[in-house]
C-alpha positions, 0 to 999 in steps of 0.5 A: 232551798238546799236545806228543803231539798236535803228534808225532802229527800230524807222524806222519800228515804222514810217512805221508801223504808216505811213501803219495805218494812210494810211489804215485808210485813204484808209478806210474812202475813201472807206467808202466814196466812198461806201456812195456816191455810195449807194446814188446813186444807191438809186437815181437811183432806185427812178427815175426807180421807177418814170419811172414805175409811168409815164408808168403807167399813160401813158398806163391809159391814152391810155387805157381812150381814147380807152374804149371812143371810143368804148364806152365801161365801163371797159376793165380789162386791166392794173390791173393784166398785167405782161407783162407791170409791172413786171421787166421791165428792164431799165440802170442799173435796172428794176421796176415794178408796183404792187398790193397786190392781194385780198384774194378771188383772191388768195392773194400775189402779182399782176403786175398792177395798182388798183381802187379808186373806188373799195373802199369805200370812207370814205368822202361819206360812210353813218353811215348805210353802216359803221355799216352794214359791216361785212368785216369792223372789229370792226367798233363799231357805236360809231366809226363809229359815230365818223368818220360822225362827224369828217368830218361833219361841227361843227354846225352839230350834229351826235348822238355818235359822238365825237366833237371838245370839246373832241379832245381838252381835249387830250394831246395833243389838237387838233381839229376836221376837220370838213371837208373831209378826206384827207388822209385814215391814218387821220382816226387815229386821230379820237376815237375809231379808233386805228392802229390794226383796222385801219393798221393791220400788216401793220406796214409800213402804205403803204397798204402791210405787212412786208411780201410783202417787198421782191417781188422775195420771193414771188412766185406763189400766195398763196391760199386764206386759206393761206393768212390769214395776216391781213391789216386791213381796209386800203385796203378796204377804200379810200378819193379820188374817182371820175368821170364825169357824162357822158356816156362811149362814152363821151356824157352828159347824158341825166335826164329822170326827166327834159328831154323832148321828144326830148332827149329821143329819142335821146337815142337809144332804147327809142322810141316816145310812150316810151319817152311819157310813161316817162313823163307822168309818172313822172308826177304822180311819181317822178322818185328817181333812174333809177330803177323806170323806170322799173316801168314806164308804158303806162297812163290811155289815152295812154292804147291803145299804152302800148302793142305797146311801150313795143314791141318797147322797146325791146321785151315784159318785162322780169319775174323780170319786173313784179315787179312792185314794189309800185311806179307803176302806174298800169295802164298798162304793164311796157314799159321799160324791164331789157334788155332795160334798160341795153342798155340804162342805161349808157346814162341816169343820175338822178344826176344834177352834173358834177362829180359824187363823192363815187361810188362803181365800180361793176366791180372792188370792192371785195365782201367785199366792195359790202358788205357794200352797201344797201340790198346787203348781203355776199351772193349776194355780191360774186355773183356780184364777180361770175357772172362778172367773169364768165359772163364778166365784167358790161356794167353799172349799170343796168347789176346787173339786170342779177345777181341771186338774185337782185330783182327790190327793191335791185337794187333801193337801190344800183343804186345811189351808184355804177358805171361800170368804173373808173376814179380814180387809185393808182399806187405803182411803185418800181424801184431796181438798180440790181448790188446793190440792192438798192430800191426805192417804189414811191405811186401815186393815179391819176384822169385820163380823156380824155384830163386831167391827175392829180396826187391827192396823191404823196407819197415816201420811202413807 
């Protein structure tokens, strides 16, 4: 009996060992299993992510064609759309397309793509345009120094600067690019500038804060006075902004410096007495921005066809044509009125290149990048917000005109720099697996044209 016991209890020992060793095995297994589903679900989740990119990029490309079209600049569309971008359920999960709102437009969360071009390009912003914005905080000359000479070629010198030499006496040495941005996180290797002005809270350096992170924690838009969060400058700046010098419709635009009389009048609104107004003109005063042609008045010889031309022109000048403004020839009436100008202004360029590089979109660019531009202050800067808000959206350039407190001296300064339609787009997409939760965030910035379409910026696991 003794001895049957003594096997029976080595008999329970063997089970119990056998249970453990089985459990432990089972375990591993489901461990396993648990990681190749996870692996899965995240790969999932990243070409649901890709399939919000590509749906992006294919309703930009419509959305291209059409303002072509009907030659219009900018239809608003895309940038703040839920019903295209947000939780478009596809298999097994959804994705949605996003943004993270301006404060002045309530803050929080958008469904939509943004703008390139409603920010400041860091490869063509003058010294002048860093140091005299205020929304850029702490960007001190000497930083501001810092980042012309970093870009700049090395036989070119920019007083407070730092050169190769300094970057090289670091631990570790590294050298100055002397060439464009090609990335807005490279500012970082550049003095004076450190993650807290550069990133804010944005600790991630993917353009949201921790607090974005979770989109269905996020609920209606907080107000403005709530969303104090700082993200520092990484909103407000871009290296990647461009677009062809052509008009909205697709035309090759017209140089009223070179142009003979012929091409004038090819432009719709500009008629024989006013194309000879032009060229006379320029003659005598070489034409810097379009502003000047609200300048262009009838010569000395043809004072007798002034009235005629300005008639013709559009109906007599409105009150701000009367700013003549120094380059006025006064020999006569301005032919070209504000309204005249508007109309034709898309149609016209004094830039001889084929892509046009740095401009500032009006119709998309918060009141603090406009801030950044020449004679522009806070002020008039949210009343460019205000007025295409409550008035619609700028056909062109020239649309600023309307704006209270634009004079013919300010829109001189700021027409070179600005544009009323993009071409340049970030898109972050994040696809989820719904049973598990697992994400995946994918971040493109994309040139799109009528026939070509380029990915410029790819980036992962943001």
């Amino acid at each position: 009996m003794r001895r049957q016991g003594s096997i029976l209890v080595g008999v329970l020992w063997c089970m119990v060992l056998l249970s453990l060793v089985v459990i432990g095995v089972l375990h591993t297994a489901r461990m396993d299993l648990s990681v190749v589903q996870n692996y899965g679900d995240r790969v999932q989740a990243h070409y649901l992510a890709l399939a919000g990119v590509e749906r992006a990029k294919a309703l930009l490309y419509r959305d291209t064609v059409t303002r072509q079209q009907t030659s219009k600049s900018h239809t608003g569309s895309l940038y703040d759309d839920a019903k295209d971008f947000e939780n478009v359920p596809l298999g097994r999960g959804r994705f949605q397309v996003f943004r993270r709102a301006r404060s002045s437009d309530g803050g929080g969360i958008v469904y939509g793509i943004s703008d390139e071009e409603s920010r400041l390009n860091v490869n063509t912003v003058s010294l002048e345009q860093l140091t005299n914005n205020s929304s850029l905080l702490g960007m001190k000359p000497e930083i501001a120094a810092a980042i012309v000479a970093w870009r700049s070629p090395e036989t070119q010198v920019t007083s407070g600067g730092a050169q190769t030499e300094y970057y090289m006496s670091l631990r570790p040495p590294y050298q100055a690019r002397n060439g464009p941005f090609q990335t807005v996180r490279e500012l970082l290797m550049v003095r004076g500038v450190t993650r807290e002005l550069l990133l804010g809270n944005d600790r991630n350096q993917n353009g949201f804060l921790d607090s974005d992170d979770d989109l269905e924690d996020q609920g209606p838009r907080r107000s403005a006075a709530e969303d104090t969060s700082d993200a520092g400058w990484f909103p407000l700046l871009t290296v990647v902004a461009t677009e062809k010098n052509v008009s909205a419709g697709g035309k090759d635009r017209v140089n009223p410096q070179t142009a003979d009389q012929a091409a004038l009048t090819g432009i719709a609104g500009i008629t024989p007495a006013i194309a000879r107004a032009i060229i006379s003109y320029r003659g005598q005063h070489a034409l810097q921005t379009l502003g000047d042609l609200l300048d262009v008045t009838a010569a000395q010889n043809q004072r007798g066809q002034t009235g005629n031309a300005a008639t013709e022109g559009g109906g007599s000048s409105s009150s701000g044509s009367a700013q003549t403004g120094s380059g006025s020839s006064g020999s006569g009436q301005p032919v070209i009125s504000e309204d005249l100008l508007i109309q034709i202004a898309d149609d016209l360029t004094l830039d001889g290149g084929t892509d046009l590089t740095g401009l500032i979109n009006i119709n998309t660019a918060s009141a603090e990048v406009l801030d950044c531009l020449p004679a522009i202050d806070p002020t008039l800067a949210q009343g460019i917000v205000s007025h295409r808000k409550s008035s619609g959206f700028f056909a062109n350039v020239a649309g600023l005109l309307k704006v209270e407190g634009m004079t013919h001296d300010k829109f001189k300064q700021v027409v070179p720099l600005i544009t009323a339609r993009s071409e340049t787009y970030r898109i972050v997409s994040e696809g989820k697996v719904d049973s598990t939760g697992a994400r995946q965030r994918i971040e493109e910035i994309v040139h799109i044209g009528r026939r070509d379409l380029e990915t410029l910026s790819y980036r992962e696991d943001l």
